[in-house]
GUBA-720971 format. One record per residue: x, y, z of N, C-alpha, C, CB in turn. Coordinates in steps of 0.1 Angstrom, whole numbers, padded with zeros to 4 digits, always signed. Atoms other than C-alpha are relative to their C-alpha. Glycine has a CB too. Layout:
XYZXYZXYZXYZ
...
END
This chain:
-0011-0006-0008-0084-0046-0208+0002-0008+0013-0004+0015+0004
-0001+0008-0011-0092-0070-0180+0007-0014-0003-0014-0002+0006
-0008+0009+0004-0067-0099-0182-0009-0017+0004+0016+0004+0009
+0004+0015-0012-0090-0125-0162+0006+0001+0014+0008-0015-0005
+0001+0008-0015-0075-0125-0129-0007+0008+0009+0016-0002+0008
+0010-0005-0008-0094-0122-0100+0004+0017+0005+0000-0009+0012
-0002-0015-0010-0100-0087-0082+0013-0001+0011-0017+0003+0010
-0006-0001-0011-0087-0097-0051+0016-0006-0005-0009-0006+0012
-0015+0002+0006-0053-0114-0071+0006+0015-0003+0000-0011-0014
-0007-0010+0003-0046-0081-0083+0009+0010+0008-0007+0005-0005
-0004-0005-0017-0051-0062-0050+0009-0002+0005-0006-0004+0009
-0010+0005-0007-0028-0084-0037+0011+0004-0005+0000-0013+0002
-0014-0001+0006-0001-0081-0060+0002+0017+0002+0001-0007-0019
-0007-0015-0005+0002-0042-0059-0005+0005+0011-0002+0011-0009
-0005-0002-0017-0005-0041-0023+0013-0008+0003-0013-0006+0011
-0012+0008+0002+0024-0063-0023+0011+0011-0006-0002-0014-0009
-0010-0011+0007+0044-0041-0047-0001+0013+0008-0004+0003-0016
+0002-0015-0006+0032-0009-0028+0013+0002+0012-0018+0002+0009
-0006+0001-0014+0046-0025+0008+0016+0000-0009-0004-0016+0011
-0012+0003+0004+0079-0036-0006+0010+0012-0008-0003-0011-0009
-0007-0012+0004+0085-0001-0027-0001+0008+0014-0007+0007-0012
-0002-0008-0015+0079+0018+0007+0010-0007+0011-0016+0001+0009
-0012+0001-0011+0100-0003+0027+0013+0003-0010+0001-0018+0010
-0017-0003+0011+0131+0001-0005+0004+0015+0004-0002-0001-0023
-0001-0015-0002+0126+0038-0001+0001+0001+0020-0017+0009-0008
-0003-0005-0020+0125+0034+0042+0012-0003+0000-0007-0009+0014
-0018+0011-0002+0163+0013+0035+0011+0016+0004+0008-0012-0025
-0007-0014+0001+0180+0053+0031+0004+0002+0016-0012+0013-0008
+0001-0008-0017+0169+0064+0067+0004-0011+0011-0019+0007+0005
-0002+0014-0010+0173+0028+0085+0012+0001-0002-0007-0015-0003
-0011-0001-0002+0206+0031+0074+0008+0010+0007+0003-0001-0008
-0006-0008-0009+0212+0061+0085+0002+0000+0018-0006+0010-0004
+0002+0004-0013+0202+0054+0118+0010-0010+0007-0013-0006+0000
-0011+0008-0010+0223+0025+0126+0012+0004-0005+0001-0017-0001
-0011-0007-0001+0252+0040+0111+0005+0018+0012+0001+0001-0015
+0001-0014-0010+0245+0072+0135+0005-0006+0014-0019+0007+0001
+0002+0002-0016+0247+0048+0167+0019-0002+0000-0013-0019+0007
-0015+0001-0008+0286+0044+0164+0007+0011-0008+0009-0017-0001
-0001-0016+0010+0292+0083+0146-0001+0006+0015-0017+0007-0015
+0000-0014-0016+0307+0104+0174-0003+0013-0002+0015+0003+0008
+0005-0008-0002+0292+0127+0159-0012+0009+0008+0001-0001-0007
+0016-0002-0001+0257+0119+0175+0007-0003+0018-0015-0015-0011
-0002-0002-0011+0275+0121+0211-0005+0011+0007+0009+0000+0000
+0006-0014-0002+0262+0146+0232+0005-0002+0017-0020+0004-0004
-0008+0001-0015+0286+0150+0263-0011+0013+0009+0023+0007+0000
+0007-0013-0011+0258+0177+0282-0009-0007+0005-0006+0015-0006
+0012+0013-0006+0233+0147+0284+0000-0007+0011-0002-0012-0008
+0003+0004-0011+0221+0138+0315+0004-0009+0003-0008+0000+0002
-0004+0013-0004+0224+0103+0314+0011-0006-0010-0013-0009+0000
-0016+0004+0008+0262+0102+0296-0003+0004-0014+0005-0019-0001
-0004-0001+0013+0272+0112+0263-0002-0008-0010+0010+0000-0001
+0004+0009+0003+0264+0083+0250-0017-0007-0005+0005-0003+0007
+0009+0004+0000+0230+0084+0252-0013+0001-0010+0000+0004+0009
+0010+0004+0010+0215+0095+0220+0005-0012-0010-0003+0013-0009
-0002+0006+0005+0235+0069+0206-0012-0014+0005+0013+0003+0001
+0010+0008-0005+0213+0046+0227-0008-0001-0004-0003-0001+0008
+0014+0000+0005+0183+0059+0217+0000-0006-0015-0005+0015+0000
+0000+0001+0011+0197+0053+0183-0002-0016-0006+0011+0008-0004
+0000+0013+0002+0204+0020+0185-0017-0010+0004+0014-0005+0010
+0015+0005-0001+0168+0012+0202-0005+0006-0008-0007+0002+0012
+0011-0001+0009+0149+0028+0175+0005-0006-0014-0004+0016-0002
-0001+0010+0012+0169+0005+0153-0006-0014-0001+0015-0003-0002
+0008+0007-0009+0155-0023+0171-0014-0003+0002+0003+0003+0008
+0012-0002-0002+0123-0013+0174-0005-0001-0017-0003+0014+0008
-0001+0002+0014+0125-0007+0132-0002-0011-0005+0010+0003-0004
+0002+0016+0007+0135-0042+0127-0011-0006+0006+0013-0010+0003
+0015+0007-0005+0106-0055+0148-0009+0005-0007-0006+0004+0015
+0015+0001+0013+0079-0035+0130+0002+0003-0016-0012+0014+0004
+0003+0006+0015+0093-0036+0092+0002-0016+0003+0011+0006-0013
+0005+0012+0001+0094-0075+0100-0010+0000+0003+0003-0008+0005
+0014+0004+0001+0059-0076+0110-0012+0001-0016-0006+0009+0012
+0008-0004+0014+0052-0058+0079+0006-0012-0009+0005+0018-0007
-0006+0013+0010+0071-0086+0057-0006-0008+0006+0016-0003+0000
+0011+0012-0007+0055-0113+0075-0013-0002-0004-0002+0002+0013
+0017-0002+0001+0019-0099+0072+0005+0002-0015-0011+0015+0010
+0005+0000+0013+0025-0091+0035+0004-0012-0008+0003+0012-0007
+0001+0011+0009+0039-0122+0025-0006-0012+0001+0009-0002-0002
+0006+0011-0007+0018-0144+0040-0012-0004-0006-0003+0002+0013
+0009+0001+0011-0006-0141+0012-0015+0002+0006+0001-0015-0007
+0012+0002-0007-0041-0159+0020+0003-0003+0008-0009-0006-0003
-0001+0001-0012-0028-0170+0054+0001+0016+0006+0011-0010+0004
+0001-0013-0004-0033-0132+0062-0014+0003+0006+0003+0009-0010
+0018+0002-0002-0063-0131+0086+0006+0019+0007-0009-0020+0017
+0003-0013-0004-0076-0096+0100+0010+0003+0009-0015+0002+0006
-0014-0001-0007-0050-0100+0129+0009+0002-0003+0004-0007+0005
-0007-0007+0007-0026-0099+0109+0007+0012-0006-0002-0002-0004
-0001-0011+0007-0032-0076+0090-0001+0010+0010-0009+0000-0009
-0007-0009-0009-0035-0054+0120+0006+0001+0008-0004+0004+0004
-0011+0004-0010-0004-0065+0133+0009+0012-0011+0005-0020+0002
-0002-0010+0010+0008-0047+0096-0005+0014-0001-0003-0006-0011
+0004-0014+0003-0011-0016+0095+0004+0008+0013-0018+0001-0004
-0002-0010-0007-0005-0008+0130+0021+0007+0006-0010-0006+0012
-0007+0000+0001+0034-0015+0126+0002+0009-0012+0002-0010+0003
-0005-0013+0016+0034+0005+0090-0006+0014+0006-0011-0004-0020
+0004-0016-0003+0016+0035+0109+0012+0004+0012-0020+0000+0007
-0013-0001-0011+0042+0028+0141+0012+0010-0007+0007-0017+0004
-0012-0007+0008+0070+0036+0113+0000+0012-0001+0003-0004-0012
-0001-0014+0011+0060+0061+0091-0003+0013+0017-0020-0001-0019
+0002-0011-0012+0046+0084+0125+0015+0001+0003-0011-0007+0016
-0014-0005-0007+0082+0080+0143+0006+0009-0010+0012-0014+0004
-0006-0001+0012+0094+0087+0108-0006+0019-0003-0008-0014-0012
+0005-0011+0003+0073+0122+0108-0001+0007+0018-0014-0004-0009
-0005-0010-0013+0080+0132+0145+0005+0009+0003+0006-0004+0007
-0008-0012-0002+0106+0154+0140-0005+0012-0002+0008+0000-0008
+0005-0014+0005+0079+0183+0126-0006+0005+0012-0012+0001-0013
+0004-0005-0007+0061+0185+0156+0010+0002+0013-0010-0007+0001
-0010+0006-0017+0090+0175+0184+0009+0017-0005+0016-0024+0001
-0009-0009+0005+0114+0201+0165-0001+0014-0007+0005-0006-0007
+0009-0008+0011+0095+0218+0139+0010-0004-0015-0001+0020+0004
-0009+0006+0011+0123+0201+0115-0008-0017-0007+0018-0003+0008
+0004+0010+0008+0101+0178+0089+0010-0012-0004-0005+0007-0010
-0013+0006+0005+0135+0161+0074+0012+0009+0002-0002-0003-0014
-0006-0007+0001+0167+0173+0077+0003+0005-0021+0010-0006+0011
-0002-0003+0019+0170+0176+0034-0008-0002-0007+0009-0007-0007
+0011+0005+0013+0149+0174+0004+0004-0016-0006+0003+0013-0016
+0000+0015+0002+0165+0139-0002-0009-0011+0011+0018-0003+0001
+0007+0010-0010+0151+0126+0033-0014+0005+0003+0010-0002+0014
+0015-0002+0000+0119+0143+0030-0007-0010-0012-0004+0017-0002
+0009+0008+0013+0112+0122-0002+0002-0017+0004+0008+0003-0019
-0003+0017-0003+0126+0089+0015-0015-0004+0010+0020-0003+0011
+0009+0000-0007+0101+0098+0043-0020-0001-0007+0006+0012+0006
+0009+0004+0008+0071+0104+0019+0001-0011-0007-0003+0007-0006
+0001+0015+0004+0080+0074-0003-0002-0012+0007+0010-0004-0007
+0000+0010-0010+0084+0051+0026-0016+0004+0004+0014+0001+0013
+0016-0005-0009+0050+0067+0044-0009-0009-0016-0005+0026+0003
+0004-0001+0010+0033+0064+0009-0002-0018-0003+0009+0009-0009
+0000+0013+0006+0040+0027-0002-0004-0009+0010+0014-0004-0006
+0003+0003-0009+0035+0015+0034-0016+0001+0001+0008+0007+0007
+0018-0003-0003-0001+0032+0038-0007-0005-0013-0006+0020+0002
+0004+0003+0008-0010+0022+0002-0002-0012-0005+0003+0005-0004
+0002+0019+0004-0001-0014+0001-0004-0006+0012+0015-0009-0004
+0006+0007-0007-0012-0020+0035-0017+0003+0004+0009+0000+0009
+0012+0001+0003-0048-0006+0026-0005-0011-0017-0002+0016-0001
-0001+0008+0007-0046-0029-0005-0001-0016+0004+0009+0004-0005
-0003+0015-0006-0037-0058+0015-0013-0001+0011+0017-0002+0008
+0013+0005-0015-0070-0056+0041-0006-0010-0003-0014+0011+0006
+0007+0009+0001-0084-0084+0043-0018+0006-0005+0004-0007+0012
+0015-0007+0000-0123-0081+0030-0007-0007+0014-0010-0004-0017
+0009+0002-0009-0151-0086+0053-0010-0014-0005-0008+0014+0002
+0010+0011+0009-0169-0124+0051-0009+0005-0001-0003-0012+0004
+0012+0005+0000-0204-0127+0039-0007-0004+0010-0001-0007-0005
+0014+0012-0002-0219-0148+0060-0011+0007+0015+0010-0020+0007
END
């Protein structure tokens, strides 16, 4: 049943596949997001600091997005140049996401607004925490 390749070749590859399916499934909500920042729907003329201003927010947590899923692409494709740094440059950027990503239950008590974006939210969380426990680097020997 064992093909020959190494342990840690395997690891790699579906920690690799894990990351890469969690961020396909995060693509849903990231879109939504930047299409939200110019949707006058997401105006809110009673806000303190202008009408405008969850749009702001919207556009900085797009921002912030692209910063930590690039770190995550970076750290997982970087193979064996993936030192422990790295890698917790990736785990603490894939935990950054998926948390903002699950804020809404405690801030609101609204988990997702739909059964479609509660599954984008677990699949994304899911493939994220799974491939970037896959991908840890081991601990030398010496």
């Amino acid at each position: 049943m064992h093909s020959g390749t190494p342990r840690s070749s395997r690891r790699e590859h579906w920690g690799r596949a894990a990351i890469f399916a969690g961020l396909t499934a995060a693509l849903p909500s990231v879109w939504h997001t930047i299409t939200h920042i110019t949707d006058d729907t997401y105006r809110a003329p009673e806000a303190r600091h202008g009408e405008g201003h969850v749009q702001y927010h919207l556009a900085r947590e797009t921002l912030i997005t692209a910063g930590a899923l690039g770190t995550v692409v970076v750290a997982t494709t970087a193979g064996s140049g993936r030192g422990r740094a790295l890698w917790r440059a990736m785990a603490l950027s894939s935990a950054g996401f998926a948390a903002a990503m699950w804020s809404g239950g405690p801030v609101t008590g609204t988990w997702a607004p739909n059964r479609q974006a509660l599954l984008v939210h677990v699949g994304s969380t899911t493939g994220l925490v799974l491939g970037t426990l896959l991908l840890r680097p081991r601990r030398s020997r010496s």
